[in-house]
N, CA, C and O atoms as CSV, one atom per row, in Angstrom:
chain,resi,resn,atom,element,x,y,z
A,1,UNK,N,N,87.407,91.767,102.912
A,1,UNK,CA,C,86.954,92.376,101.674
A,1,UNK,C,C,85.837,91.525,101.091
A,1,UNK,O,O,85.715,90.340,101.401
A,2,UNK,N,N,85.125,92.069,100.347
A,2,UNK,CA,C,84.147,91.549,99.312
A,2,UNK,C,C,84.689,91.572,98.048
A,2,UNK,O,O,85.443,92.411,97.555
A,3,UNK,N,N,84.034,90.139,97.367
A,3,UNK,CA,C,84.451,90.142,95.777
A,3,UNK,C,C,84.049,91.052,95.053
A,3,UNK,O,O,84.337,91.032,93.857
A,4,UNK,N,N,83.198,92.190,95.657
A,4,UNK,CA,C,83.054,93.523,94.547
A,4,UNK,C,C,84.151,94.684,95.221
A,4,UNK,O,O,84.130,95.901,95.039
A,5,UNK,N,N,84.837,94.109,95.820
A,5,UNK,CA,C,85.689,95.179,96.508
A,5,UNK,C,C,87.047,94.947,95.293
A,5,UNK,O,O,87.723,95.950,95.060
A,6,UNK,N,N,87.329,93.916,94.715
A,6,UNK,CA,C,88.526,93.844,93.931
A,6,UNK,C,C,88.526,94.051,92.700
A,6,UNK,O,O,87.686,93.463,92.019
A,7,UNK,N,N,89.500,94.975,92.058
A,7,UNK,CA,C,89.247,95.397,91.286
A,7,UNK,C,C,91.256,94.764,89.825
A,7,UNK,O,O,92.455,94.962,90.024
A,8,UNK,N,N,90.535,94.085,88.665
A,8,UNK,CA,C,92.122,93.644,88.133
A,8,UNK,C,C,92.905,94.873,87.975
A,8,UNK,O,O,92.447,95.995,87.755
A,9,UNK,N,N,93.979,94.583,88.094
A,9,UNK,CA,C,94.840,95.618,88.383
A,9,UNK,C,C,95.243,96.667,89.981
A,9,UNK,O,O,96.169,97.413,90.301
A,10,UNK,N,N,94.355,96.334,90.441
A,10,UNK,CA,C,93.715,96.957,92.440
A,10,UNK,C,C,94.756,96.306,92.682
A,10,UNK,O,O,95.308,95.598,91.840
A,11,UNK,N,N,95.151,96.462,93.855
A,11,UNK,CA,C,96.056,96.256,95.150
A,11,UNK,C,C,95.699,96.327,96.327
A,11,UNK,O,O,95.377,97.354,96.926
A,12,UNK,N,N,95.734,95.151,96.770
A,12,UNK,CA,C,95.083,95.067,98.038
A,12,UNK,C,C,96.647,94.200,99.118
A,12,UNK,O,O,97.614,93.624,98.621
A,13,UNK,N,N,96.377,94.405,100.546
A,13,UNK,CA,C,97.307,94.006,101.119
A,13,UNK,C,C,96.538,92.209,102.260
A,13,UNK,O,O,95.431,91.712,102.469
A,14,UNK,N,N,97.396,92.028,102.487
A,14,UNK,CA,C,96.737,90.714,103.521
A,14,UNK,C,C,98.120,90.780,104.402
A,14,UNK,O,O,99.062,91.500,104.072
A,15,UNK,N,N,98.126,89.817,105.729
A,15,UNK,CA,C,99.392,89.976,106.468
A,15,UNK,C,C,100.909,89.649,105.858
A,15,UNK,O,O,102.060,89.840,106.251
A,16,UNK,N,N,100.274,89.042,104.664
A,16,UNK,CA,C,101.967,88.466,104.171
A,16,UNK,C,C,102.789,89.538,103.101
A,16,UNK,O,O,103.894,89.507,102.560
A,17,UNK,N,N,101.333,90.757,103.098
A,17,UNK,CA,C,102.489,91.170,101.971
A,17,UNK,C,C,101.232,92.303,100.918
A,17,UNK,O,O,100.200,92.769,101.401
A,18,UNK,N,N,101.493,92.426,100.098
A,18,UNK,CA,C,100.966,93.617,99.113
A,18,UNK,C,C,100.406,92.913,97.950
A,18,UNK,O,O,101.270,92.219,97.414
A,19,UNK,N,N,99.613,92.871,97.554
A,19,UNK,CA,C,99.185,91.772,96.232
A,19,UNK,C,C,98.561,92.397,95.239
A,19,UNK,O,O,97.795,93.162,95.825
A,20,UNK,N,N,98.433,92.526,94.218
A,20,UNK,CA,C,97.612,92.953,92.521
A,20,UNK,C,C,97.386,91.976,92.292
A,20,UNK,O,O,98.088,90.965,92.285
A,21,UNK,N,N,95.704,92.247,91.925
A,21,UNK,CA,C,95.001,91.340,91.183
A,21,UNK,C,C,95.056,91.061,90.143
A,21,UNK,O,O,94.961,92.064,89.436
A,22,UNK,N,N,95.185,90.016,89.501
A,22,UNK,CA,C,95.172,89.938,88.037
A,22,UNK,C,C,94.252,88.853,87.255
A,22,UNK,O,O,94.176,88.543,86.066
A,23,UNK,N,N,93.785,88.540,88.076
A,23,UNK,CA,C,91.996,87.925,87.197
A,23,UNK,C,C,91.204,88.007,88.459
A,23,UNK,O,O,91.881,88.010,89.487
A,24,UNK,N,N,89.295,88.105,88.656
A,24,UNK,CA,C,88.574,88.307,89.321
A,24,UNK,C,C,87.948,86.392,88.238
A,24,UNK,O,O,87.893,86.376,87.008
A,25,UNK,N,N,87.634,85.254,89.021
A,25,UNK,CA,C,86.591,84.505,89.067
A,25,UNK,C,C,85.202,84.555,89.575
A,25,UNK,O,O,84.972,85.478,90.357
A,26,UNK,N,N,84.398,83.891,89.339
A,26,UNK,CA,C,83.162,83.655,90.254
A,26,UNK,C,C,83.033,83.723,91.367
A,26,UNK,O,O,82.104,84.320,91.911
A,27,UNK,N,N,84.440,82.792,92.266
A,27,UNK,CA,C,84.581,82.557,93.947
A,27,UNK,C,C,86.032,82.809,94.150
A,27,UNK,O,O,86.451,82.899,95.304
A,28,UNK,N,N,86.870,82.936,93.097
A,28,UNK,CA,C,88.026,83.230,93.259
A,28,UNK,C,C,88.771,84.646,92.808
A,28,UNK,O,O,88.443,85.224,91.772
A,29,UNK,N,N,89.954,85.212,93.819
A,29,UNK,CA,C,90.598,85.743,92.650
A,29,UNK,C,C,91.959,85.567,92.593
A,29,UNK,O,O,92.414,85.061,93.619
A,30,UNK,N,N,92.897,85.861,91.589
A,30,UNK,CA,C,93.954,86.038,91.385
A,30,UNK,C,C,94.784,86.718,91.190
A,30,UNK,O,O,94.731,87.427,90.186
A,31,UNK,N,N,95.920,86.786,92.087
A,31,UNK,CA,C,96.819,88.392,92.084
A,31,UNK,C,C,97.932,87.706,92.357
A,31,UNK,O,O,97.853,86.520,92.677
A,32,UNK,N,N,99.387,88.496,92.250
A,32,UNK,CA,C,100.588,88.232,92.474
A,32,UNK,C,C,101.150,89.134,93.612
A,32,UNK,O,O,100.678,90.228,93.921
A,33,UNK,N,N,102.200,88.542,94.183
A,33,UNK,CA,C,102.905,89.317,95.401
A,33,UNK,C,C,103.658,90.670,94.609
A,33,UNK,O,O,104.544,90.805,93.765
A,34,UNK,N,N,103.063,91.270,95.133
A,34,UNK,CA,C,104.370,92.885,95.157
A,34,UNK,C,C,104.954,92.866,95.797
A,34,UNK,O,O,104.662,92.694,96.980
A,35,UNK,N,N,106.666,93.117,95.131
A,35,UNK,CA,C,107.509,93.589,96.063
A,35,UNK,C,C,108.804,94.278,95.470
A,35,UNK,O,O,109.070,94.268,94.268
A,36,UNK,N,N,109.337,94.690,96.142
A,36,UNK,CA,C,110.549,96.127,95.722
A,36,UNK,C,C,111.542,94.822,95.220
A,36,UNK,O,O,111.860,95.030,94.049
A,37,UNK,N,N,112.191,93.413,95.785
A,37,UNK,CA,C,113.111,92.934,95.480
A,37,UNK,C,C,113.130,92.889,94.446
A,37,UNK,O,O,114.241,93.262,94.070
A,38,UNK,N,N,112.379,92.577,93.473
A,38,UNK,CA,C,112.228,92.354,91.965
A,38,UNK,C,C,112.086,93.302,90.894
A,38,UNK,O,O,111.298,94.191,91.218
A,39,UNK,N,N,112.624,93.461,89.573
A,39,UNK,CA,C,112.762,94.150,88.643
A,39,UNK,C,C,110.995,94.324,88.447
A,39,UNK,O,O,110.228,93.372,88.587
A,40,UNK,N,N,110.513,95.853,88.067
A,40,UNK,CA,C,109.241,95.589,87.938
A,40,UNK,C,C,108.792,95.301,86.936
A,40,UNK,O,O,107.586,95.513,86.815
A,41,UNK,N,N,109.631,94.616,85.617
A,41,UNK,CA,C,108.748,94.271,84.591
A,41,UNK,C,C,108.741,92.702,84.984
A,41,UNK,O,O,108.307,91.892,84.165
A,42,UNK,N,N,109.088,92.399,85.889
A,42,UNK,CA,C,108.352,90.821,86.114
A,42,UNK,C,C,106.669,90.947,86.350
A,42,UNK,O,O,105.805,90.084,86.200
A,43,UNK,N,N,106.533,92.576,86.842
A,43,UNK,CA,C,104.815,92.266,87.167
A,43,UNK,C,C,103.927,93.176,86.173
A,43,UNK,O,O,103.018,93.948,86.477
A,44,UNK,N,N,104.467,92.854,84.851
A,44,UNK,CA,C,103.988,93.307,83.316
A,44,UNK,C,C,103.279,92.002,82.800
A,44,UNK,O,O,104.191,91.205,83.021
A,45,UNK,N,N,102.480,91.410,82.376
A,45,UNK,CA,C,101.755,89.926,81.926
A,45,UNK,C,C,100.186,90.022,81.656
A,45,UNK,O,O,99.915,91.152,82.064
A,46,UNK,N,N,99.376,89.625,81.335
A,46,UNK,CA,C,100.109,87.907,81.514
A,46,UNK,C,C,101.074,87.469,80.723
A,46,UNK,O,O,101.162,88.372,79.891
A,47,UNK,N,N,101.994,86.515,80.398
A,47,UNK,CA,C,102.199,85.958,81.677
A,47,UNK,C,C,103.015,86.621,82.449
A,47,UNK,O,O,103.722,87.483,81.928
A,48,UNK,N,N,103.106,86.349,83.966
A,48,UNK,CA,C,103.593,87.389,84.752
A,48,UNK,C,C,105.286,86.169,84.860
A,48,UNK,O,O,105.350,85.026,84.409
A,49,UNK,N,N,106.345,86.886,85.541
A,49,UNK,CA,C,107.338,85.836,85.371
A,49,UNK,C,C,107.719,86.008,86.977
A,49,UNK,O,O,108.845,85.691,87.360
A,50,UNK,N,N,106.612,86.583,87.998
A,50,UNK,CA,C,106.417,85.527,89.247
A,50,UNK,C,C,104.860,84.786,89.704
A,50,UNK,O,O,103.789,85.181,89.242
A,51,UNK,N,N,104.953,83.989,90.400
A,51,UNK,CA,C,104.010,82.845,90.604
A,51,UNK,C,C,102.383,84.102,91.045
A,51,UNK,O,O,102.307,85.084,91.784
A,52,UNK,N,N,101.455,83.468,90.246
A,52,UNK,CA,C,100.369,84.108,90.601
A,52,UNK,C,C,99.282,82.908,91.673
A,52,UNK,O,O,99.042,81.729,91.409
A,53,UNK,N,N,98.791,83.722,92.899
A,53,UNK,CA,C,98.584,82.702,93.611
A,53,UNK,C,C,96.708,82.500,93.446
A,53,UNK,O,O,96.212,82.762,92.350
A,54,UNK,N,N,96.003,82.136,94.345
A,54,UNK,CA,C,94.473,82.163,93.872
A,54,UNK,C,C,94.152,82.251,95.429
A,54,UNK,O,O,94.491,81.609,96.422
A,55,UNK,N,N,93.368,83.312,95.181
A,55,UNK,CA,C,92.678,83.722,96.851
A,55,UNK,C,C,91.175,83.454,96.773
A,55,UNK,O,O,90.486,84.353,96.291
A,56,UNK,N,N,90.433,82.052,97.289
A,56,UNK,CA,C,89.287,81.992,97.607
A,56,UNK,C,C,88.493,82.570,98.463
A,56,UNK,O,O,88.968,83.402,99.236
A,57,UNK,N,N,86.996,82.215,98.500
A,57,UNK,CA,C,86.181,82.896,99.272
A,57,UNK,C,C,86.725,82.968,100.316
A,57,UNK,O,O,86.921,84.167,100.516
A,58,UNK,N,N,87.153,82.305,101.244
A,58,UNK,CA,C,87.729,82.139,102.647
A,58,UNK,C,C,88.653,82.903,103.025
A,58,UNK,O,O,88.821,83.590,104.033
A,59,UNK,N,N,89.313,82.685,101.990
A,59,UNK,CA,C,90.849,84.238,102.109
A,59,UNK,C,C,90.019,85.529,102.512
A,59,UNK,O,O,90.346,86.321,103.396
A,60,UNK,N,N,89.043,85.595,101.822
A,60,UNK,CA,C,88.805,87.224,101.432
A,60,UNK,C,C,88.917,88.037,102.693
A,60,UNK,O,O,89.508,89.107,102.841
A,61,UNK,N,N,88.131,87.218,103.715
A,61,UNK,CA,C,88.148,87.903,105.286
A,61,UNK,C,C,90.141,88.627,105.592
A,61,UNK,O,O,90.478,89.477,106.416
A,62,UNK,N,N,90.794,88.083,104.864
A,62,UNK,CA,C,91.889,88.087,105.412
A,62,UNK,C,C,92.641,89.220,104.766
A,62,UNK,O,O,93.631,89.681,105.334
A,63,UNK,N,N,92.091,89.855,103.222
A,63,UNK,CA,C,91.979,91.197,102.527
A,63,UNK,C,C,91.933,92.405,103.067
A,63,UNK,O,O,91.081,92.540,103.945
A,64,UNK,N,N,92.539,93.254,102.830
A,64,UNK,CA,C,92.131,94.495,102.959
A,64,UNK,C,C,92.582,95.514,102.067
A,64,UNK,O,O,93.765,95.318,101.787
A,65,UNK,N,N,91.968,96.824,101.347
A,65,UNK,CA,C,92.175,97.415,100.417
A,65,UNK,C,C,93.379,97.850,100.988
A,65,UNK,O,O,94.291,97.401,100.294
A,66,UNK,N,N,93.877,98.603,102.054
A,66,UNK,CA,C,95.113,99.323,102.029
A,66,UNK,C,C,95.699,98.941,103.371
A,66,UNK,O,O,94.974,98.267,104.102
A,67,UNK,N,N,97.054,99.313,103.856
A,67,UNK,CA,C,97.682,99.412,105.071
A,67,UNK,C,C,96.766,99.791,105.835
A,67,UNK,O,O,96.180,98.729,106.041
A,68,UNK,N,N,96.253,100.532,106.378
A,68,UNK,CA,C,95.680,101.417,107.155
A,68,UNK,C,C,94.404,100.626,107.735
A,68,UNK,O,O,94.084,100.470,108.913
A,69,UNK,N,N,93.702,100.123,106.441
A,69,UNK,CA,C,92.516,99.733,106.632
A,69,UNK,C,C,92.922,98.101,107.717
A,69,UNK,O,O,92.311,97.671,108.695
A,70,UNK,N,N,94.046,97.601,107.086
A,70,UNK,CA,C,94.375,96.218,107.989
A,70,UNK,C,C,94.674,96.820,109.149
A,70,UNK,O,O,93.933,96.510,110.082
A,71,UNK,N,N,95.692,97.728,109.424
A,71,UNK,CA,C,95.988,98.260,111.040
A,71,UNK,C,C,94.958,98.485,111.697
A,71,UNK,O,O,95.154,98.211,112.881
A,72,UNK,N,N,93.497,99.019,111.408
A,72,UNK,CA,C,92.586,99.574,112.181
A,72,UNK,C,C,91.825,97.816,112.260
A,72,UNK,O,O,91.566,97.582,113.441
A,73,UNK,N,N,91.602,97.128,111.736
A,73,UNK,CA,C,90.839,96.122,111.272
A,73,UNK,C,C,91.946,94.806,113.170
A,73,UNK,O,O,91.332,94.317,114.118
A,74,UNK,N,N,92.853,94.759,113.032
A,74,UNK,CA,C,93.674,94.197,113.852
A,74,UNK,C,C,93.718,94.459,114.752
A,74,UNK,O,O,94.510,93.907,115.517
């Protein structure tokens, strides 16, 4: 992906999992893991009440907007 590809609030997936963005930086961005185990008002915030991680330039290659787009991409 490209940093104009993310959008706060977007959802994008990488191999580990499903992620929402929740701040766009200069070279960075920041999103939290989605997932069904958890009540979903943990991912209501800021502050969010699971760990928000920071995906640099380098990550981005590793992005992709949806399922589909990573399966064909692999």
């Amino acid at each position: 992906m490209k940093h104009s590809d993310f959008t706060i609030g977007g959802e994008f997936v990488t191999t580990t999992g499903t992620w929402r963005c929740t701040d766009i930086g200069t070279r960075t961005i920041i999103a939290i893991k989605v997932s069904d185990d958890v009540d979903a008002s943990w991912f209501r915030g800021p502050p969010y009440a699971v760990e928000e991680m920071v995906f640099d330039e380098n990550d981005w290659e590793g992005c992709w907007l949806d399922q589909a787009a990573r399966d064909a991409d692999l």
